[in-house]
C-alpha positions in Angstrom: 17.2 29.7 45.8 19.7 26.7 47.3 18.5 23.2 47.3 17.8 22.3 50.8 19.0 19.3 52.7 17.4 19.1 55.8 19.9 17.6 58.6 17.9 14.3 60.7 16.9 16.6 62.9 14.9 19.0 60.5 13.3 16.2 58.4 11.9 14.5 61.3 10.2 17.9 62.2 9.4 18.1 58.9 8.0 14.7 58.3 5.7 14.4 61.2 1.9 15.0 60.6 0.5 15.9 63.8 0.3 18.5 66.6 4.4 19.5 67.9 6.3 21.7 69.7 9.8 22.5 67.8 12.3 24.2 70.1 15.0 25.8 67.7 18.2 27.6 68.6 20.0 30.2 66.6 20.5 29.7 63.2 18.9 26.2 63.6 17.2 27.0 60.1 13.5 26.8 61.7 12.0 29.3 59.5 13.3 26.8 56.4 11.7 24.0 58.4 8.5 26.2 59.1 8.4 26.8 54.8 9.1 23.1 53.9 6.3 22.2 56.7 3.4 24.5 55.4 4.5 23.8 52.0 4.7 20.2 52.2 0.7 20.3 54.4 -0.7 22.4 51.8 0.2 20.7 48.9 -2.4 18.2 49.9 -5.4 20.4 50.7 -8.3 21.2 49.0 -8.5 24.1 46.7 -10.9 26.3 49.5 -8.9 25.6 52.7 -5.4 27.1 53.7 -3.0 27.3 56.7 -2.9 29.9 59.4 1.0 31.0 59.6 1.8 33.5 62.1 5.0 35.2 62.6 5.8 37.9 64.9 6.8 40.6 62.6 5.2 42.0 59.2 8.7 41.7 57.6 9.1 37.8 59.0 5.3 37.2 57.5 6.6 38.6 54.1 9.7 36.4 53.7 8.2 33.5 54.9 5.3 33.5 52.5 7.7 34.3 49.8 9.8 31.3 50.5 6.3 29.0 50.7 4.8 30.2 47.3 8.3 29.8 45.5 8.3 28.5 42.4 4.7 29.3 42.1 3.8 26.7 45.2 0.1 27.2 45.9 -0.2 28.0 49.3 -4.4 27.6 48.5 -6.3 29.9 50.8 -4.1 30.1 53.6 -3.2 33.2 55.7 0.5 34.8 56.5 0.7 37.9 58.9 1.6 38.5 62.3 -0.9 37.1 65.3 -2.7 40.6 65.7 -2.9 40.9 61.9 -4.8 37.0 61.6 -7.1 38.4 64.9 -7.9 41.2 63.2 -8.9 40.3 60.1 -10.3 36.7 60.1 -12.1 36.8 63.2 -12.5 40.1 64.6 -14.4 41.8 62.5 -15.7 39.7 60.2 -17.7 38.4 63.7 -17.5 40.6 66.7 -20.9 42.5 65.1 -22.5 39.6 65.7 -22.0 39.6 69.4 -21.9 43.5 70.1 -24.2 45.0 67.3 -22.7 47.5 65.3 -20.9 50.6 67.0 -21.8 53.9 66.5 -18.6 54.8 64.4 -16.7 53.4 62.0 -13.9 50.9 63.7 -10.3 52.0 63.9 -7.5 50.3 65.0 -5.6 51.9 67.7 -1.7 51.3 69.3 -2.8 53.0 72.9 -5.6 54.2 74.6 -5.9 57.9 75.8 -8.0 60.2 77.8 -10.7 60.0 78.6 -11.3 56.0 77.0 -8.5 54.5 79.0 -10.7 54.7 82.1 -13.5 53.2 80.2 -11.3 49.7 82.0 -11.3 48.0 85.2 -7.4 47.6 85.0 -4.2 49.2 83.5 -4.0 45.8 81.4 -0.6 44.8 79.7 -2.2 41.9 77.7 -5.9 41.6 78.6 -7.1 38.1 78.3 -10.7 36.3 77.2 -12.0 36.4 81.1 -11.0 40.2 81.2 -13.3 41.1 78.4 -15.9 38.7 79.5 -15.8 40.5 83.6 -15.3 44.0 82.0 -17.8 46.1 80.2 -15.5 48.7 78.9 -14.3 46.3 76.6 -17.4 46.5 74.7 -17.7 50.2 75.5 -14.5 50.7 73.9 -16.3 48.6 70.5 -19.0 51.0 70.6 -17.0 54.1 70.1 -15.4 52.4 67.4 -11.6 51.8 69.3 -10.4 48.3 69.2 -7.3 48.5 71.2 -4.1 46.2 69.8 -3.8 44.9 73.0 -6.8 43.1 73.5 -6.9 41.4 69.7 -5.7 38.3 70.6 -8.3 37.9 73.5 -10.9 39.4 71.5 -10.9 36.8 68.7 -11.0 33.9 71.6 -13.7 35.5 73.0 -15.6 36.1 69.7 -14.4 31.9 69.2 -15.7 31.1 72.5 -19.1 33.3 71.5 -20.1 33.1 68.1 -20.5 29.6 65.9 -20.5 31.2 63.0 -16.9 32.0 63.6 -16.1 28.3 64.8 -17.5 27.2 61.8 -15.2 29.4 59.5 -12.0 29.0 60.6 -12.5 24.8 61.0 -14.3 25.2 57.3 -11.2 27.5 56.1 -7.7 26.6 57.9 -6.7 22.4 58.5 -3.4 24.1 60.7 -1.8 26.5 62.6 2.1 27.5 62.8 3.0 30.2 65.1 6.9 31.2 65.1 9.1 32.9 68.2 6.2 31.4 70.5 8.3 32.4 73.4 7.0 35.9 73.0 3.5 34.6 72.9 1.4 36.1 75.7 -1.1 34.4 77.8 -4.2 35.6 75.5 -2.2 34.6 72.4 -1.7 30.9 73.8 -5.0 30.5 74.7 -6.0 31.4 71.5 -3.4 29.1 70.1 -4.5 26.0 72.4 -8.6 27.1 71.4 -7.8 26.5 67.8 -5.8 23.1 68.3 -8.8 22.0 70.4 -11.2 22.9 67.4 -9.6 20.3 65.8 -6.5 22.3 63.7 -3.3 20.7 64.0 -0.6 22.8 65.7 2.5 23.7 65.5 4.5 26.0 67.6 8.4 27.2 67.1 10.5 28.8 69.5 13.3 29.2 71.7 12.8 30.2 75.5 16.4 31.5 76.0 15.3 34.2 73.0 12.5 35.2 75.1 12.7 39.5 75.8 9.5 40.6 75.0 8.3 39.9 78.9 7.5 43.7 78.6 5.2 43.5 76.5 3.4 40.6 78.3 5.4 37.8 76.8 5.6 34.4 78.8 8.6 32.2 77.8 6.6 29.6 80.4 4.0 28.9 78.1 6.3 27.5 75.6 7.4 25.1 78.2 4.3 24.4 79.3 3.5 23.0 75.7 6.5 20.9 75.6 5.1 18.7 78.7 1.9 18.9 77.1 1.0 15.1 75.8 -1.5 16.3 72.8 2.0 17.6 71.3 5.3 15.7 69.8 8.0 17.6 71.2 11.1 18.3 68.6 14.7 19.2 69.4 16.5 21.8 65.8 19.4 22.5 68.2 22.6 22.5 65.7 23.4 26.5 65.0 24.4 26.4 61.3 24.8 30.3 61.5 27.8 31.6 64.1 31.3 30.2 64.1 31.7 27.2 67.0 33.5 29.6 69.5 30.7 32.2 69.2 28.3 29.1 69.9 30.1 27.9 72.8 30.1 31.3 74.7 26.8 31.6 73.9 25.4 28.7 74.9 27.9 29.1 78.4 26.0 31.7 79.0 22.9 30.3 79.7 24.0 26.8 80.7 27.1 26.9 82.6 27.2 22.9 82.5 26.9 23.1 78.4 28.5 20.7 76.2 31.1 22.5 74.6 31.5 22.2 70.6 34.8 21.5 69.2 37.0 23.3 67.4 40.7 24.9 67.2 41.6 25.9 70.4 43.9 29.0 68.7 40.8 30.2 67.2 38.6 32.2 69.3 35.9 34.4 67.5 34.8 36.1 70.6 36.8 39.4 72.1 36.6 41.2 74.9 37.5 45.1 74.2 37.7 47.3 77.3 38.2 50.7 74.6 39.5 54.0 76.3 37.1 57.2 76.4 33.6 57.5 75.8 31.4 56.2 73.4 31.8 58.7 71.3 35.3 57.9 71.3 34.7 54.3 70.6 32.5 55.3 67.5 35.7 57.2 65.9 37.8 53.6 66.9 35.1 51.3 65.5 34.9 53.3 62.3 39.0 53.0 61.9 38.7 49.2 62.6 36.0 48.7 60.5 37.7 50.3 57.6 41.0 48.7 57.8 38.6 45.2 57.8 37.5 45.9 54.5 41.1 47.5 52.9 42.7 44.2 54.1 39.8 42.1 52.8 39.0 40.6 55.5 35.5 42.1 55.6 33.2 42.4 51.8 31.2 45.4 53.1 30.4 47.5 55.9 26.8 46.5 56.0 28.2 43.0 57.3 28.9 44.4 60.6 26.3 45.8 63.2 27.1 48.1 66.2 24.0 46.6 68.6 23.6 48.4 72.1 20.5 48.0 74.7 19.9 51.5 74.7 18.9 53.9 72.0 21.2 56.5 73.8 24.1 54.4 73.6 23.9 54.1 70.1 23.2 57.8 69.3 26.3 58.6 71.2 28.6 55.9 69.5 27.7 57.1 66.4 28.4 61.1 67.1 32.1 59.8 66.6 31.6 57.2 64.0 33.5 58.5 60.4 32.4 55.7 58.2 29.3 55.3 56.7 26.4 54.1 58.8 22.4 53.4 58.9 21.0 53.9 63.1 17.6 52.5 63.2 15.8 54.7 65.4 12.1 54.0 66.8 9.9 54.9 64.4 8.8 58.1 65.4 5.3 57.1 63.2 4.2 54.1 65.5 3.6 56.8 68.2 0.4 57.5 66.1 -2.6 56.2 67.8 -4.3 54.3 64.7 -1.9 51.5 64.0 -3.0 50.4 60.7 -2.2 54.1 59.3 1.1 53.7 60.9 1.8 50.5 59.0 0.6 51.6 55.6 2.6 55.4 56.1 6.0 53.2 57.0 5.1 51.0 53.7 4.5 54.1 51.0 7.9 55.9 52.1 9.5 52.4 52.1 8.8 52.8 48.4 9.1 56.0 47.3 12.7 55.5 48.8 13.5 52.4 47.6 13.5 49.9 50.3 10.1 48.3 48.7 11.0 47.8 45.2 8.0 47.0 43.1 4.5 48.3 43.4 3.2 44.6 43.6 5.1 44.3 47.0 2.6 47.3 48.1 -0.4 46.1 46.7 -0.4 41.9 47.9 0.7 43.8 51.2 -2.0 46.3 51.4 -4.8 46.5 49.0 -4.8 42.9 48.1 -8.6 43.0 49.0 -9.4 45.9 47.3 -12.8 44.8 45.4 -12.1 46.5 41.5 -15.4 48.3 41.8 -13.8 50.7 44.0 -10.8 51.3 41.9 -9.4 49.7 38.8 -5.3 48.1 39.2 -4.5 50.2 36.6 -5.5 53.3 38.6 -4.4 52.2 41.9 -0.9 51.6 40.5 -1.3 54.5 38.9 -1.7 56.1 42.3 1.2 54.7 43.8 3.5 55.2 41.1 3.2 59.1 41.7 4.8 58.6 45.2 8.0 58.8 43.4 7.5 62.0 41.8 9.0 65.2 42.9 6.9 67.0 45.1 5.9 68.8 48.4 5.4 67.4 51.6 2.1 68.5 51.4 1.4 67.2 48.2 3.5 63.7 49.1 1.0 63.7 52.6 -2.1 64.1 50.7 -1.7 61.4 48.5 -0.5 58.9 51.3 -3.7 59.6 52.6 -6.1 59.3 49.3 -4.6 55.8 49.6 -5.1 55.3 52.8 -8.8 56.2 52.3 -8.9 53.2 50.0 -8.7 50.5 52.2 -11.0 52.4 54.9 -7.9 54.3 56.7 -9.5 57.9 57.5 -8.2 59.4 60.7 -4.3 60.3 59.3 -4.3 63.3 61.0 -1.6 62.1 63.7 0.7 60.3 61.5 0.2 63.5 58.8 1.6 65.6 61.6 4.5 63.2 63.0 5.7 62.5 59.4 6.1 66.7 58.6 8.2 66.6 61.5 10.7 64.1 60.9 10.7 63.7 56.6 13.6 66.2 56.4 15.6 64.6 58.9 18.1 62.1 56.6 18.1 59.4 59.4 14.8 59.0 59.7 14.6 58.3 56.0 17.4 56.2 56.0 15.2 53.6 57.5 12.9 53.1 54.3 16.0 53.5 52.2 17.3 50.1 50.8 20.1 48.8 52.2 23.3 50.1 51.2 26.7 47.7 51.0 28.4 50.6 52.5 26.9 51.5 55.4 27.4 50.0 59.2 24.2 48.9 60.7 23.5 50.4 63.9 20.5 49.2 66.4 19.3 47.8 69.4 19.3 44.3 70.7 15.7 44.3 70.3 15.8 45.7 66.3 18.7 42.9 66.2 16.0 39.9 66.5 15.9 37.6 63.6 18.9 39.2 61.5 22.7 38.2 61.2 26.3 39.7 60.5 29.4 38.8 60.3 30.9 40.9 62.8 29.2 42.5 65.4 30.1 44.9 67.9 28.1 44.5 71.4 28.2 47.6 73.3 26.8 48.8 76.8 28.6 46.1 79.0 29.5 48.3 82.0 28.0 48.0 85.2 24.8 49.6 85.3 24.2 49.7 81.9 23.8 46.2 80.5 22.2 44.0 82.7 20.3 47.3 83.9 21.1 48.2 87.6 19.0 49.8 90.1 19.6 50.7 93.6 17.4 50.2 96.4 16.7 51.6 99.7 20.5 52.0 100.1 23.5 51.7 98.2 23.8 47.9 99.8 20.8 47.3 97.6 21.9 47.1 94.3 20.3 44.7 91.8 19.2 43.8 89.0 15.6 43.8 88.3 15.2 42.0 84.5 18.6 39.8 85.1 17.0 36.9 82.9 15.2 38.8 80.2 18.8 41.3 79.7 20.6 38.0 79.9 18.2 36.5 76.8 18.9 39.8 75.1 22.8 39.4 75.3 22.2 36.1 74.3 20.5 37.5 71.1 23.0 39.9 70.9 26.1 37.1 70.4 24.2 34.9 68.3 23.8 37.8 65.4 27.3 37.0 64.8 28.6 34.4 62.0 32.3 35.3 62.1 33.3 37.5 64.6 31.6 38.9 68.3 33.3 42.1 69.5 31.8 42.4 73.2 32.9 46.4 74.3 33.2 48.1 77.5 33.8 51.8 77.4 36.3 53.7 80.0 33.9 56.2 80.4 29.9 55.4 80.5 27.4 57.9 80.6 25.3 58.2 84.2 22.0 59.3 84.8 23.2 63.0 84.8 24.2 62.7 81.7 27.7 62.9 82.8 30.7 60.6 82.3 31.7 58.6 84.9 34.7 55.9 84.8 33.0 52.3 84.3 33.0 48.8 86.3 32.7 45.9 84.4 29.5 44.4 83.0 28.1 41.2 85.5 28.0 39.4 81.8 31.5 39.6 82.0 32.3 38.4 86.0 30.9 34.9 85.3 33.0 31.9 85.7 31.4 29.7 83.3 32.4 31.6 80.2 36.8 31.6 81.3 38.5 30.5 78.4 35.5 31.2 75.7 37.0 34.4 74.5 39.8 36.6 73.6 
């Protein structure tokens, strides 16, 4: 690992003590001043109290509590997952018997509600809050048949705060902070949560970046990290220098979303971003890309093909561009497994064929990820690796199935039945494995903007920017209604988009796009590409 030297701006984040607010471009290095920060607090606590650091994704929670317990740093008793993982776990249902009584059935974890149980609610609810579950009963019906729906953690656990003093009294006994990372994405019930445990006397910290906010879908609210920023109980902090993307990648980027942006230096004769408006269809464009990409790497201007990233909005753009692409290339498709209704089976399933294929090395990863409180009367280490270790042998699908689920029963998991079935259908399909493959150095990655979040390349080739495609279009009433319904959460995602790239952003227009029909039809330009503010930023 490098020695870090934090610039002014990251050591006075990292030196101050009390409740903040760190906004934090691109490659800004905030997850580095997230580690030195929960490194640097828990070096000082006791032996029997911890942090609470919460990142949005399970592989985010993994790295960053690698880099904190490097060079065998105790992190003491403090907790690393994502915000429905610390819900879940440490207040949830360690508590909410204590308030409902015990269900009838076993609890289980579930992604989405179906018949008949979703009309157990008041309301279709995107991201239910405290004072939902508090004015509606089928909350609590929902408990009783065992279902804890995903939605509702985060409003759960305040509820159960607000509720129970045994569960007050833990987490002040247990955690001294709080970090919570891409806060932008937090929803409503997830910053109250947040704002309950800073008023129970936990010092916190919150990192983000509103013009990364595109998770609005899901019931994100950029606003709220605002609204924290204003908020005097919290030290506001500026990480704005992007260490990652070349200056003329910065500049457009930044353009994009501040028209009156200070503009970086640099030499004028050296402009890393490109406009391509490519002939055909993307299909087409896939066969070009692959030719382009090759010659990159036989010139030497490129190490491998896994530094470059074909990113599109749509899934469908991406399966088309790669129906033409003649290089090597990994698509991340959904994962067809997180359709399954019981979302800790789900995780665990996606986590076993990561390593029987190779993209979780060590059995060790597997068992501090899943089985970590495993008590030994249930099953020795010895056997349990044992168990896992067979994962890698030769065998049927069947045979494979059954013992994905003998683990799963382990750590309480007993309803597999769904993801059984969605796992026969796709484990003979070589894309679909790909994804829990490790990462090759000669494969192009291909992915959405969303799968983009959080990861960097050198090159990258944005596609989708004809009209109607990327920002999304819709007509109206008539055709002299045409707009464009998520204009600021598509222009975040472009933003994303840009900012993967160190070296080189390739922004591509097709000839030929792909309408509704499923037809081609000759293309307009992208609105990303009509605005004034960005003349002169690209090639």
């Amino acid at each position: 690992m490098t020695i870090f030297k934090p610039t002014t701006q990251q050591q006075a984040a990292i030196d101050y003590d009390g409740s903040m607010i760190i906004t934090a471009c691109p490659g800004s290095g905030k997850t580095t001043v997230m580690k030195e920060k929960v490194r640097q607090t828990t070096a000082n606590l006791p032996s029997h109290k911890g942090v609470i650091a919460i990142t949005f994704t399970k592989k985010a929670s993994s790295e960053l509590k690698k880099k904190c317990t490097y060079n065998a740093h105790d992190t003491k008793q403090s907790f690393f997952g994502t915000i429905d993982s610390f819900c879940l776990k440490e207040i949830i249902i360690p508590f909410i018997g204590k308030i409902w009584g015990t269900p009838k059935t076993e609890l289980n974890p579930i992604k989405q509600l179906q018949e008949p149980y979703v009309h157990y609610l008041k309301d279709k609810y995107i991201s239910p809050t405290s004072e939902d579950i508090n004015n509606d009963e089928g909350f609590k019906k929902l408990y009783e048949e065992g279902m804890l729906w995903m939605n509702s953690f985060a409003a759960l656990a305040l509820y159960i705060l607000q509720n129970s003093k045994a569960a007050q009294r833990y987490i002040k006994a247990r955690y001294s902070h709080v970090f919570i990372d891409e806060y932008q994405d937090s929803s409503l019930a997830q910053h109250q949560l947040f704002f309950h445990l800073f008023e129970q006397d936990l010092i916190a910290t919150a990192v983000g970046d509103v013009w990364q906010s595109i998770y609005e879908f899901r019931g994100g609210n950029s606003r709220l990290l605002n609204e924290l920023a204003t908020n005097p109980g919290f030290e506001h902090f500026v990480v704005d220098i992007n260490h990652r993307c070349h200056p003329s990648i910065v500049n457009y980027a930044t353009r994009l979303m501040d028209p009156s942006a200070t503009l970086l230096t640099h030499d004028a004769n050296d402009i890393r971003v490109h406009r391509l408006h490519l002939k055909g269809n993307l299909k087409d464009i896939g066969s070009v890309l692959s030719t382009y990409i090759k010659k990159l790497i036989v010139d030497g201007d490129l190490g491998n093909a896994s530094d470059v990233a074909i990113l599109a909005k749509k899934e469908k753009s991406l399966a088309l561009c790669a129906l033409g692409m003649n290089i090597d290339y990994r698509l991340y498709n959904d994962n067809p497994l997180e359709k399954s209704s019981l979302s800790d089976c789900t995780d665990l399933y996606s986590d076993l064929l990561s390593f029987r294929y190779g993209a979780i090395t060590t059995i060790q990863d597997l068992i501090d990820k899943h089985f970590d409180l495993l008590e030994p009367k249930k099953i020795t280490i010895a056997k349990l690796r044992s168990l896992i270790k067979r994962l890698r042998d030769d065998q049927s699908v069947d045979d494979l199935i059954y013992k994905f689920g003998e683990l799963a029963s382990l750590i309480g998991i007993m309803e597999t039945q769904n993801t059984d079935a969605s796992l026969k259908l796709k484990i003979h399909e070589q894309a679909f494995l790909k994804q829990f493959m490790a990462k090759a150095d000669n494969e192009v990655q291909i992915m959405t903007l969303h799968k983009s979040k959080g990861l960097e390349f050198k090159y990258v080739f944005h596609l989708d920017l004809e009209e109607w495609s990327f920002p999304y279009m819709e007509k109206g009433d008539s055709w002299d209604d045409l707009h464009y319904p998520n204009l600021p959460q598509d222009t975040n995602l472009h933003y994303v988009g840009i900012t993967r790239a160190e070296e080189y952003c390739v922004l591509v227009r097709a000839e030929y796009r792909q309408n509704a029909a499923g037809k081609d039809s000759k293309s307009r330009e992208s609105y990303f590409w009509s605005l004034p503010q960005l003349k002169g930023l690209y090639q």
